[in-house]
C-alpha positions as a Markdown table, in Angstrom:
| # | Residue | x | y | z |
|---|---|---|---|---|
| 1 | Unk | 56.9 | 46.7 | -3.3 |
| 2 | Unk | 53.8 | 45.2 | -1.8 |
| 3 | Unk | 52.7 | 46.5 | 1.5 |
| 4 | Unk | 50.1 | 46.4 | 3.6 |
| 5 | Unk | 49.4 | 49.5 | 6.1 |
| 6 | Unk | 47.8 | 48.9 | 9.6 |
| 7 | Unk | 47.1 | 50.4 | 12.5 |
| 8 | Unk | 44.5 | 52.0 | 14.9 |
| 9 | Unk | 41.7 | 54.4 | 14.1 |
| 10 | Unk | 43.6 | 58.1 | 14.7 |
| 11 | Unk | 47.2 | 56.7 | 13.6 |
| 12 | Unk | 47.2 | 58.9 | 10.2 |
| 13 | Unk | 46.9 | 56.1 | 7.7 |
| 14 | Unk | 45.4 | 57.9 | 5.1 |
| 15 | Unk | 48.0 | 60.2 | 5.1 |
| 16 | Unk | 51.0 | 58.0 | 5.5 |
| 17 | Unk | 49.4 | 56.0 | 2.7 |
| 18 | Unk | 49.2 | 58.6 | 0.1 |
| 19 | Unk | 53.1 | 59.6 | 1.1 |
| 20 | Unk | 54.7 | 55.9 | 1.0 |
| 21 | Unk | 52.6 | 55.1 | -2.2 |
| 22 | Unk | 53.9 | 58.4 | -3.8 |
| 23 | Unk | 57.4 | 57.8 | -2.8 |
| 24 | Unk | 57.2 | 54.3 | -3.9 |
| 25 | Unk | 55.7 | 55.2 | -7.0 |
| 26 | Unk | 52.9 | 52.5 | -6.2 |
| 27 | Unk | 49.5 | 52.7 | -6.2 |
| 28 | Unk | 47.4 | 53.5 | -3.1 |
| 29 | Unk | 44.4 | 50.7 | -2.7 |
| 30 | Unk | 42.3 | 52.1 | 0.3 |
| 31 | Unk | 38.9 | 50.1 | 0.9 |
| 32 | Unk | 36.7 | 53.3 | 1.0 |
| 33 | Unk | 38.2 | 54.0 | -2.4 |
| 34 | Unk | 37.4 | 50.6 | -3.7 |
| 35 | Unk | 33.6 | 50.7 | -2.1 |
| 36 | Unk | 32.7 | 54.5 | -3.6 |
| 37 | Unk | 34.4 | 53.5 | -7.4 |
| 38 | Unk | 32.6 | 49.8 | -7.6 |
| 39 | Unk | 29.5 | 51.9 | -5.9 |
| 40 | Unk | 29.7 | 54.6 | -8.4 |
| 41 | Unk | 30.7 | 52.2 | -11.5 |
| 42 | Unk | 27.3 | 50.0 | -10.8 |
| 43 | Unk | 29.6 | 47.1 | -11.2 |
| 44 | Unk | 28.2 | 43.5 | -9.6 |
| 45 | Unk | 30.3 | 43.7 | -6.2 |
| 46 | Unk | 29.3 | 47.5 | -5.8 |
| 47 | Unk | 25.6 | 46.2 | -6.1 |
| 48 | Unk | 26.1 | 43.8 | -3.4 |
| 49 | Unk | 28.1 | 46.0 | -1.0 |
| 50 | Unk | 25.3 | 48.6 | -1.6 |
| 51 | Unk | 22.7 | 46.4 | -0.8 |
| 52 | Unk | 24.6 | 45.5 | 3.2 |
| 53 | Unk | 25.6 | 49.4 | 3.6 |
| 54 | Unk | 22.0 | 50.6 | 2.6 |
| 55 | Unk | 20.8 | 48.0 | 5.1 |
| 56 | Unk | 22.7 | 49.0 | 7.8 |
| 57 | Unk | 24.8 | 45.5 | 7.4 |
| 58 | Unk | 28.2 | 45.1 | 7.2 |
| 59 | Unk | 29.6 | 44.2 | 4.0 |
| 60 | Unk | 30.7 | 40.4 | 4.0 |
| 61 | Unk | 34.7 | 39.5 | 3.7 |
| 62 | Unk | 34.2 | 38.0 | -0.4 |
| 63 | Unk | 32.9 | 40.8 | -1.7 |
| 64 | Unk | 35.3 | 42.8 | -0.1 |
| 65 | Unk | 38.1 | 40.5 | -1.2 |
| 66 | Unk | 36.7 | 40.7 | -4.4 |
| 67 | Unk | 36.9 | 44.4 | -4.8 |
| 68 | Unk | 40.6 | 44.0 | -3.7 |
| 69 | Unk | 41.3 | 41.0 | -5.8 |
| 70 | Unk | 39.6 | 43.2 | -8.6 |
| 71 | Unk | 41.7 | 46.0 | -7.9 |
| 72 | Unk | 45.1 | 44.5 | -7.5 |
| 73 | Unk | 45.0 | 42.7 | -10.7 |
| 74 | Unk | 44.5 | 45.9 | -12.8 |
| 75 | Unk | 48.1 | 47.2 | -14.8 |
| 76 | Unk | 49.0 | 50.1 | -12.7 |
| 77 | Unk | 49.3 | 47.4 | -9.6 |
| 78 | Unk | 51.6 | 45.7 | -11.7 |
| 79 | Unk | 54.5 | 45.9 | -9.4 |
| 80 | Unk | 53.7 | 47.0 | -6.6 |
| 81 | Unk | 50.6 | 48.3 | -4.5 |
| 82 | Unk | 50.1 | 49.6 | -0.6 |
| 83 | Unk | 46.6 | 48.2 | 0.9 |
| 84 | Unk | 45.3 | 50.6 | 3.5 |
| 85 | Unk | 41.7 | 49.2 | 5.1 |
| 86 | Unk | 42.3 | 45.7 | 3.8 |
| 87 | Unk | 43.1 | 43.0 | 4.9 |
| 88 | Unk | 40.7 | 44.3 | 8.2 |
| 89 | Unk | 40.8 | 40.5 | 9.7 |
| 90 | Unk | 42.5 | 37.1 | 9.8 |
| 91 | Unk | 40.0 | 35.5 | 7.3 |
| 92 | Unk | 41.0 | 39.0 | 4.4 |
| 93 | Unk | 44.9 | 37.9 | 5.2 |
| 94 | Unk | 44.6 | 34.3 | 4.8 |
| 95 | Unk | 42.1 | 35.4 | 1.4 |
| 96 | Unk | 45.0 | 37.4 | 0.4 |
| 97 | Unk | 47.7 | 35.1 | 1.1 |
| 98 | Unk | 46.1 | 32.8 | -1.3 |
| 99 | Unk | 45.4 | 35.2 | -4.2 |
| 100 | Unk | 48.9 | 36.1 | -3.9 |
| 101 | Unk | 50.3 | 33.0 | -3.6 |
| 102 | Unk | 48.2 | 31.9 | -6.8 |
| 103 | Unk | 49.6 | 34.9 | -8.8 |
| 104 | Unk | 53.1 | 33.5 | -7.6 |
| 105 | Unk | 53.7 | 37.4 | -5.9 |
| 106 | Unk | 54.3 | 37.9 | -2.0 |
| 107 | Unk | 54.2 | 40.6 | 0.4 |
| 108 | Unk | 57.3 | 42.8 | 1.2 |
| 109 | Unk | 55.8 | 44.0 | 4.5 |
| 110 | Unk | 53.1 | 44.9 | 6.7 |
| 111 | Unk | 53.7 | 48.2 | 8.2 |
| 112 | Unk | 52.3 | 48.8 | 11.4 |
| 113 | Unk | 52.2 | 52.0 | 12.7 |
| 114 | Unk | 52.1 | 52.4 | 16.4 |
| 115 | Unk | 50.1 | 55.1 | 18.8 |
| 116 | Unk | 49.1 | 54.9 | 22.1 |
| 117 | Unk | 45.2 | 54.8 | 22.8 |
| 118 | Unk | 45.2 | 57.6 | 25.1 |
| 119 | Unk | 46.6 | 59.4 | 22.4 |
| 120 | Unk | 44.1 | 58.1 | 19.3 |
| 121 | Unk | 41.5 | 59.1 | 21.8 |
| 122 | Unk | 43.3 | 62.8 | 22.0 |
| 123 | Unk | 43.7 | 62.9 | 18.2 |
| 124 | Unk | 39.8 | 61.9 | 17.4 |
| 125 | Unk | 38.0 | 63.6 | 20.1 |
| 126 | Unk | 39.9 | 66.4 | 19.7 |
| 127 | Unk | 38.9 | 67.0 | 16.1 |
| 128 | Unk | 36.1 | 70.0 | 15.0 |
| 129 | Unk | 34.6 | 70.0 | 11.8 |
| 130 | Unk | 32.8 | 73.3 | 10.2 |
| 131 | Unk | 29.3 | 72.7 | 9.4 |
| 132 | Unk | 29.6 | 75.2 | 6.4 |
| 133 | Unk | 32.5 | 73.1 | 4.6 |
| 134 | Unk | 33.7 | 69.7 | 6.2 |
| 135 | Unk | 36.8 | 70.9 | 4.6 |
| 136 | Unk | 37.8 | 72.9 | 6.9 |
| 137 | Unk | 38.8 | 71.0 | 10.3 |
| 138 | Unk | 40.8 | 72.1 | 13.6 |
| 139 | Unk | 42.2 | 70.1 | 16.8 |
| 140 | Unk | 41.5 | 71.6 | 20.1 |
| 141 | Unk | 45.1 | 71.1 | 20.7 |
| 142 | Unk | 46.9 | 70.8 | 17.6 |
| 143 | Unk | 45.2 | 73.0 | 15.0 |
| 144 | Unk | 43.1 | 75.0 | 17.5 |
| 145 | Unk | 40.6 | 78.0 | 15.5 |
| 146 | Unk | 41.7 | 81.7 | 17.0 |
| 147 | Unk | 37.8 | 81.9 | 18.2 |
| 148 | Unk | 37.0 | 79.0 | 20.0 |
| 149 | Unk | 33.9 | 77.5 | 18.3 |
| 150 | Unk | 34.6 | 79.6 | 14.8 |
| 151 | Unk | 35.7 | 78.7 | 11.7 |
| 152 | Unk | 38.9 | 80.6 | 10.9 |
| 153 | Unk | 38.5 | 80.5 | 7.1 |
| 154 | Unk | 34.5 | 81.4 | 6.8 |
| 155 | Unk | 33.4 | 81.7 | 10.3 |
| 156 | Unk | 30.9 | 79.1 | 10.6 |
| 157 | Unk | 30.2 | 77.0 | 13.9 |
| 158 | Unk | 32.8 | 74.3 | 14.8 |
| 159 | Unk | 30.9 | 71.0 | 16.0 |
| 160 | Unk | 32.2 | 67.5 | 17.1 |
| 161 | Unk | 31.4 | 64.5 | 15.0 |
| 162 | Unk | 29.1 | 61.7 | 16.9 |
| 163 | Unk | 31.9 | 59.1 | 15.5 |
| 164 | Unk | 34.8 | 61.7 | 17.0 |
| 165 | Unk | 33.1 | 61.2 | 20.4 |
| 166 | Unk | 35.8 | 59.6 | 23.1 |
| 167 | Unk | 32.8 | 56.9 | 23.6 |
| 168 | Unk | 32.2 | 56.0 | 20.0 |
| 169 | Unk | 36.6 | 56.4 | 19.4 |
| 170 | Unk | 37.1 | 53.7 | 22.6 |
| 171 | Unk | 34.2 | 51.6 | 20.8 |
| 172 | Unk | 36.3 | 51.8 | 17.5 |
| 173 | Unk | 39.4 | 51.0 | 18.9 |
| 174 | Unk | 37.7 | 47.8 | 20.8 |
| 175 | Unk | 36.8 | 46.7 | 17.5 |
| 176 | Unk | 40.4 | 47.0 | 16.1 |
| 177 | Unk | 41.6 | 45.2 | 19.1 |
| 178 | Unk | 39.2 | 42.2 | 18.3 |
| 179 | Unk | 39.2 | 42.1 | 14.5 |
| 180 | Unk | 41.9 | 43.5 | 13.0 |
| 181 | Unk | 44.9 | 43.8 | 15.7 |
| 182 | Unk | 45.4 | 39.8 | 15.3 |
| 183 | Unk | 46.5 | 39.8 | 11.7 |
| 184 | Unk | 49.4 | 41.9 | 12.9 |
| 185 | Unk | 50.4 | 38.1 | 14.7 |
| 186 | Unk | 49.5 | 36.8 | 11.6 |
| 187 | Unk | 52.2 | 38.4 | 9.2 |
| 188 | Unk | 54.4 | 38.3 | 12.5 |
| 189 | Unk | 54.5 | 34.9 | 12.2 |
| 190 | Unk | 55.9 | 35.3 | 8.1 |
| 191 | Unk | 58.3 | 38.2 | 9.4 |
| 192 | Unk | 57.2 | 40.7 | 7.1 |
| 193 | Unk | 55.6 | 42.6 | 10.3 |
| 194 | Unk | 57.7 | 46.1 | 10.8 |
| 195 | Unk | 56.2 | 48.7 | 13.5 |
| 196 | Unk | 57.3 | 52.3 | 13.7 |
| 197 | Unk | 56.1 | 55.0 | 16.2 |
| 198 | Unk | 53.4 | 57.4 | 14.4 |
| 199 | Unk | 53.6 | 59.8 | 16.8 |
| 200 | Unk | 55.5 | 63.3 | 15.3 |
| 201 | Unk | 55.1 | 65.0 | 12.5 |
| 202 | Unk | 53.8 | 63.8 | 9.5 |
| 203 | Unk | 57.0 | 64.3 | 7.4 |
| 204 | Unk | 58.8 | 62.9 | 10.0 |
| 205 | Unk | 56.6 | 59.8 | 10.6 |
| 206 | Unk | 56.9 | 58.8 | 6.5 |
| 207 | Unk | 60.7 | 59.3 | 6.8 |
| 208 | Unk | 60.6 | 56.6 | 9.6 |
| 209 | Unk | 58.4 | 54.4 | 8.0 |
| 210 | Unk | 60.6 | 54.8 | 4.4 |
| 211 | Unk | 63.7 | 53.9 | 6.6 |
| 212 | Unk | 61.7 | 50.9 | 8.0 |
| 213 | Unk | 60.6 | 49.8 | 4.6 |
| 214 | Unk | 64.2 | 49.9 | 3.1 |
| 215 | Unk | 65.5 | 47.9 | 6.0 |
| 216 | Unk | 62.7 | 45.2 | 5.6 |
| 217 | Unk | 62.9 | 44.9 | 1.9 |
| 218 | Unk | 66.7 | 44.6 | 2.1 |
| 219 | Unk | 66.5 | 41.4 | 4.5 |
């Protein structure tokens, strides 16, 4: 299958990504993953994208496209791939449309998973990260520490991210609204747009969304 995975900042997409693509036995194409490797391999597009990010720039839509284009074209992507962070706007879909469309492939679906923003909000503001390990994280609700402010696993202080900040999380979510959010009407418009709820349990959530999947592919 070929799926592309959206939805809001906060709606657990890493994590339903890593589940469907293991399920599916497909591979996983996030665009942080595609930034760090080109970054790391010193490969022409991870020059370029360098160059924007060191800058403070955003990094434009063809070199982007061209890390996914690069990507999807490798043998492991073969038959099948989940994109997670790509397409993020109308101009990425209508780039992918064509490089699929020249490779005579299509999408099976978009999967868009579905939270409400007072509940993204909850989910990111909520978050505390210890300044000893990043590893280690806790939810004020969800996953609180058993001292508040402590690490439970090495006791170091608990702080909130400047980007987990309910200012920077309703900025984030503006920008999903404006940029990404219309692609959704995009693939709407080629059916291949299924939404579940992401609220629930993680397990849960995949099992909905695997459901979904094998109701879409079928038609």
């Amino acid at each position: 299958m070929r799926i592309v995975l959206v939805g809001p900042p906060g709606a657990g997409k890493g994590t339903q990504a890593a589940f469907l693509a293991r399920n599916l036995s497909i591979p996983h194409i996030s665009t942080g993953d595609l930034f760090r490797a080109n970054i790391s391999q010193g490969t022409e597009l991870g020059k370029q994208a360098k160059a924007y990010m060191d800058a403070g720039n955003l990094v434009p839509d063809e070199v982007t496209i061209g890390m996914a284009k690069d990507r999807m074209e490798q043998a492991d992507a073969a038959n099948g791939f989940l994109l997670d962070g790509f397409p993020r706007n109308v101009a990425q879909a209508e780039a992918l449309d064509r490089m699929l469309e020249a490779a005579d492939m299509k999408l099976d679906a978009v999967l868009d998973l579905e939270v409400p923003e007072d509940e993204v909000v909850k989910r990111i503001a909520g978050r505390r990260i210890c300044r000893n390990d990043s590893a280690h994280v806790f939810h004020v609700t969800y996953t609180p520490p058993k001292q508040e402010g402590v690490c439970d696993v090495c006791g170091g202080e608990l702080y909130q991210r400047a980007d987990d900040s309910e200012e920077t999380v309703r900025t984030r979510l503006e920008v999903y609204h404006t940029q990404t959010e219309p692609i959704i009407d995009h693939y709407r418009a080629q059916g291949l747009v299924v939404t579940i709820s992401a609220l629930g349990k993680v397990n849960d959530v995949t099992d909905r969304a695997m459901a979904a999947l094998r109701g879409e592919h079928a038609a």
